[in-house]
ROKE-596998 format. One record per residue (C-alpha): residue number from 1; residue in one letter; x, y, z. Coordinates in nm, 2 decimals. Example, Ala and Ser with C-alpha at 12.3 -4.5 7.8 and 13.67 -1.06 7.14 Angstrom:
{1; 'A'; {1.23; -0.45; 0.78}}
{2; 'S'; {1.37; -0.11; 0.71}}
END
This chain:
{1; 'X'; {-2.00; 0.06; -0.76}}
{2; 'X'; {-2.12; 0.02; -1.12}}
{3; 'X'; {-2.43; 0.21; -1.18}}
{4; 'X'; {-2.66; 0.17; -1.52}}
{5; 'X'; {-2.88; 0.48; -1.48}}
{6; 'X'; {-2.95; 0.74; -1.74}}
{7; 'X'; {-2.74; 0.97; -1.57}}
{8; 'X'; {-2.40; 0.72; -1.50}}
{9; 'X'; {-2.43; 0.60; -1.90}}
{10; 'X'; {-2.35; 0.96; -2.00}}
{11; 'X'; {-1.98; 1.05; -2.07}}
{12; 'X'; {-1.74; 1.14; -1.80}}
{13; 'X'; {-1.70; 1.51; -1.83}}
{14; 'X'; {-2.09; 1.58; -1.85}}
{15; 'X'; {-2.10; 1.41; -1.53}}
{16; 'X'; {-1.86; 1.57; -1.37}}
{17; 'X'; {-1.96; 1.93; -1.45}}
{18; 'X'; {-2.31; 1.84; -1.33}}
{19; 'X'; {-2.17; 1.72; -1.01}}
{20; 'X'; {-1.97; 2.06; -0.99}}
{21; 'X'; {-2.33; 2.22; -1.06}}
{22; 'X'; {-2.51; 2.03; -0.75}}
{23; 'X'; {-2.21; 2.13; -0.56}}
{24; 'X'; {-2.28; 2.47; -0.65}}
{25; 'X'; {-2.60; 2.46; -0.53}}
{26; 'X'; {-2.76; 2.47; -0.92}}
{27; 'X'; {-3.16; 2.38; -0.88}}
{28; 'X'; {-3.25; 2.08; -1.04}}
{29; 'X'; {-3.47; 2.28; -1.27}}
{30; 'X'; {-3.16; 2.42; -1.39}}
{31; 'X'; {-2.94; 2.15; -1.40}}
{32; 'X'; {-3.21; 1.94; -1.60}}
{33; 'X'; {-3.27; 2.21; -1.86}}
{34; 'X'; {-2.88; 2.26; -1.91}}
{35; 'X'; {-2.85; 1.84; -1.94}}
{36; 'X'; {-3.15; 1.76; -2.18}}
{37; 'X'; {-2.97; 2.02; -2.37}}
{38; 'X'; {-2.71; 1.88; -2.44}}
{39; 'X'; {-2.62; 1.71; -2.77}}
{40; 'X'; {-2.41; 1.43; -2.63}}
{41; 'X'; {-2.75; 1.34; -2.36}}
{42; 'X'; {-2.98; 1.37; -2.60}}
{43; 'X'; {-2.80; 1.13; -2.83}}
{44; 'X'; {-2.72; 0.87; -2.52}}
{45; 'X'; {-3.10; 0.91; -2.45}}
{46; 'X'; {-3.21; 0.81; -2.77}}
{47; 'X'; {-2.96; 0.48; -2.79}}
{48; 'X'; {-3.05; 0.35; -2.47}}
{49; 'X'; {-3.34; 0.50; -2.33}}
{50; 'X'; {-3.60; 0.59; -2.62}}
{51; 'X'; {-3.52; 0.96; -2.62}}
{52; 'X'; {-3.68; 0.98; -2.24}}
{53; 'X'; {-3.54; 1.29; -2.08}}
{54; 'X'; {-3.36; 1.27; -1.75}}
{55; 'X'; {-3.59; 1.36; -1.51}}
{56; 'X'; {-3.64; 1.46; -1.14}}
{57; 'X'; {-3.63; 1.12; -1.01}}
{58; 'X'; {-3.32; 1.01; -1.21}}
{59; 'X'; {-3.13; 1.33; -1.02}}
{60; 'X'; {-3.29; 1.26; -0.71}}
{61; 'X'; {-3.11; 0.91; -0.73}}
{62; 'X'; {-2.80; 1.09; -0.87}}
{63; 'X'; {-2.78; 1.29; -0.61}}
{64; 'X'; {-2.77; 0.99; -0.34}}
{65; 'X'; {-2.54; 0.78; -0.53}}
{66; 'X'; {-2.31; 0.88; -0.82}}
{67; 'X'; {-2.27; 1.24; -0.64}}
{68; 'X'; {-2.21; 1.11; -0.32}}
{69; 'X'; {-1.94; 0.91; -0.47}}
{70; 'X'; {-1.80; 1.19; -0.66}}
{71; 'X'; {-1.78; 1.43; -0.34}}
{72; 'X'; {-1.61; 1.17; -0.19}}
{73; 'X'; {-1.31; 1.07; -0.44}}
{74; 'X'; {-1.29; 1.47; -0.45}}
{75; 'X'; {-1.25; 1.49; -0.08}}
{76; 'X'; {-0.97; 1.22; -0.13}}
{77; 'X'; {-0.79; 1.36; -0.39}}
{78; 'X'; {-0.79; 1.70; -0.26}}
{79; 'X'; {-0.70; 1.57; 0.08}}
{80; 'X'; {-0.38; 1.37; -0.16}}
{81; 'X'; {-0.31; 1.73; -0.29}}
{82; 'X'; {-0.24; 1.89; 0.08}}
{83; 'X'; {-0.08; 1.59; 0.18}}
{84; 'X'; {0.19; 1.58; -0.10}}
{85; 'X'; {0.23; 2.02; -0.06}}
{86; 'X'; {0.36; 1.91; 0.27}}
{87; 'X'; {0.63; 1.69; 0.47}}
{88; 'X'; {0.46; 1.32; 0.34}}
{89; 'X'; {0.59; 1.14; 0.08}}
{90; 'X'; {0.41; 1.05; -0.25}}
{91; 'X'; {0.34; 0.70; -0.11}}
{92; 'X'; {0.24; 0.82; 0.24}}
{93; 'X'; {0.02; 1.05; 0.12}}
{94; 'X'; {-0.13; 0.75; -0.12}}
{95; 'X'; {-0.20; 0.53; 0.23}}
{96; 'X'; {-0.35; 0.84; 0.39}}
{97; 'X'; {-0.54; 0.87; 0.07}}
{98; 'X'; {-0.66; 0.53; 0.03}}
{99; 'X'; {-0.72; 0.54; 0.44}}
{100; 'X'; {-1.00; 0.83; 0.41}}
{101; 'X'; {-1.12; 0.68; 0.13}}
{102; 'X'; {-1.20; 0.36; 0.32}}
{103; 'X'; {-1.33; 0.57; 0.62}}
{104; 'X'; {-1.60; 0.75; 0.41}}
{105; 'X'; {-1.66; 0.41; 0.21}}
{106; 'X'; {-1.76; 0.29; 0.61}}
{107; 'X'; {-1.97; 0.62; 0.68}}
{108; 'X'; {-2.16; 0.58; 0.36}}
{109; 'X'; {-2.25; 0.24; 0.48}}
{110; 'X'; {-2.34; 0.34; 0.81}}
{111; 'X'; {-2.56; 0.60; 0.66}}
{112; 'X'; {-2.74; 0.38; 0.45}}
{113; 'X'; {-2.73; 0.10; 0.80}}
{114; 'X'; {-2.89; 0.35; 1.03}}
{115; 'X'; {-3.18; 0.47; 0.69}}
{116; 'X'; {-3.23; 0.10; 0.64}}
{117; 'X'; {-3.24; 0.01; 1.06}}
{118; 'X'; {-3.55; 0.15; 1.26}}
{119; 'X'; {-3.47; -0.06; 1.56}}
{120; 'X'; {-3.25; 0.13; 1.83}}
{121; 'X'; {-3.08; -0.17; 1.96}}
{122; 'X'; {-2.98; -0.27; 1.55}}
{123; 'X'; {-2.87; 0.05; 1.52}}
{124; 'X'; {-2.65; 0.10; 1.84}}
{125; 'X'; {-2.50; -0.25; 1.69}}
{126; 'X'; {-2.39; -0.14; 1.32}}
{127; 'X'; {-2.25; 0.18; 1.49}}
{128; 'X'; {-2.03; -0.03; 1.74}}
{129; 'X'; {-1.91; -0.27; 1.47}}
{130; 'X'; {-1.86; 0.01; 1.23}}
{131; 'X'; {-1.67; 0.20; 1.53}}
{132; 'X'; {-1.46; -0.09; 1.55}}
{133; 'X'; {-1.41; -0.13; 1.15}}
{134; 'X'; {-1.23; 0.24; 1.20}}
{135; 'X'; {-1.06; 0.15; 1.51}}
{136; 'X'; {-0.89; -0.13; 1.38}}
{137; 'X'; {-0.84; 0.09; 1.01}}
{138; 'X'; {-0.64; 0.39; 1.24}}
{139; 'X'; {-0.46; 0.16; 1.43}}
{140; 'X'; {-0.30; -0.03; 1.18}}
{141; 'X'; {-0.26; 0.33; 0.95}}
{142; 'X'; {-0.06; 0.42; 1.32}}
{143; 'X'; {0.16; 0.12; 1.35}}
{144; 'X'; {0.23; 0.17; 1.01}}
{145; 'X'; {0.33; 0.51; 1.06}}
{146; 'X'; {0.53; 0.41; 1.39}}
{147; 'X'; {0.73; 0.13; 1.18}}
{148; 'X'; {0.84; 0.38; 0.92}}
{149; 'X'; {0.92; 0.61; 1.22}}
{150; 'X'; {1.16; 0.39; 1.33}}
{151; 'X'; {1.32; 0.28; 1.03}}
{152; 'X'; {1.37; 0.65; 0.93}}
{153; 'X'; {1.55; 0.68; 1.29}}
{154; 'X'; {1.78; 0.33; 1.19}}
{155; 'X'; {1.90; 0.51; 0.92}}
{156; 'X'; {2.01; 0.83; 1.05}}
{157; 'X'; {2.16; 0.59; 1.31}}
{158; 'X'; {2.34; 0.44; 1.04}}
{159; 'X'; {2.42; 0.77; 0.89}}
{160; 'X'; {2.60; 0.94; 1.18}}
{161; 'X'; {2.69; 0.62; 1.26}}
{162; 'X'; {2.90; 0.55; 0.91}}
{163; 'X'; {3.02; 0.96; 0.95}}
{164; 'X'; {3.18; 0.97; 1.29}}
{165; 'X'; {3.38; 0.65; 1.14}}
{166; 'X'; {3.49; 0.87; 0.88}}
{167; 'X'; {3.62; 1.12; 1.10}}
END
């Protein structure tokens, strides 16, 4: 999602050591002070938003968007990391990768349904189709699985198949 806040127009690498701040549990005193501080913010600041600091609110909007975003593509990519340390292959742990990425993409939304809902019966409904959105997401993620399952076991048919031949 493209984002045009103070906070999302400043470079990468400031934004990512202030996410690893609010991870850290940094108050947003703090984390202001540090980023006002800093040379590059200051300078983006004064291009595009008159020199106006970043502020509570533009944190507090940070902090429900771009950092939400951030934890998640972390959770991914650290999930990619386990995957690849073990038995999956490169591409199968890209799917699984891309797969939870999708699956907190729909528990984002649902967040944001069930905030935006105040009917009960509204609600009960975005949770069943959003049940049904992961349903459908983990089944076919199975069947895939299943299919390369079986043409694993072809081959090592083939293979034992192609060595008793030699014998």
């Amino acid at each position: 999602m493209g984002r045009n806040g103070k906070i999302a127009r400043l470079p990468v690498e400031i934004r990512t050591e202030l996410n690893v701040r609010l991870r850290d549990g940094q108050t947003g005193r703090v984390v202001l002070g540090w980023l006002n501080g800093l040379e590059p913010v200051r300078t983006v600041l004064a291009k595009e938003f008159k020199g106006a600091p970043v502020n509570d609110p533009n944190l507090t909007a940070w902090r429900t968007s771009g950092y939400v975003e951030w934890e998640e593509q972390e959770t991914a990519l650290k999930l990619g990391q386990e995957l690849r340390g073990g038995v999956m292959s490169d591409e199968e742990a890209g799917m699984e990768v891309a797969f939870t990425a999708v699956t907190l993409k729909v528990a984002e939304l649902s967040r944001f349904m069930m905030r935006k809902e105040t009917e009960p019966e509204k609600q009960w409904e975005w949770l069943q189709r959003a049940n049904r959105m992961l349903c459908r997401l983990r089944r076919d993620r199975c069947r895939e699985m299943e299919l390369k399952v079986e043409q694993r076991r072809l081959e090592l048919r083939g293979q034992i198949g192609s060595a008793e031949g030699q014998l």
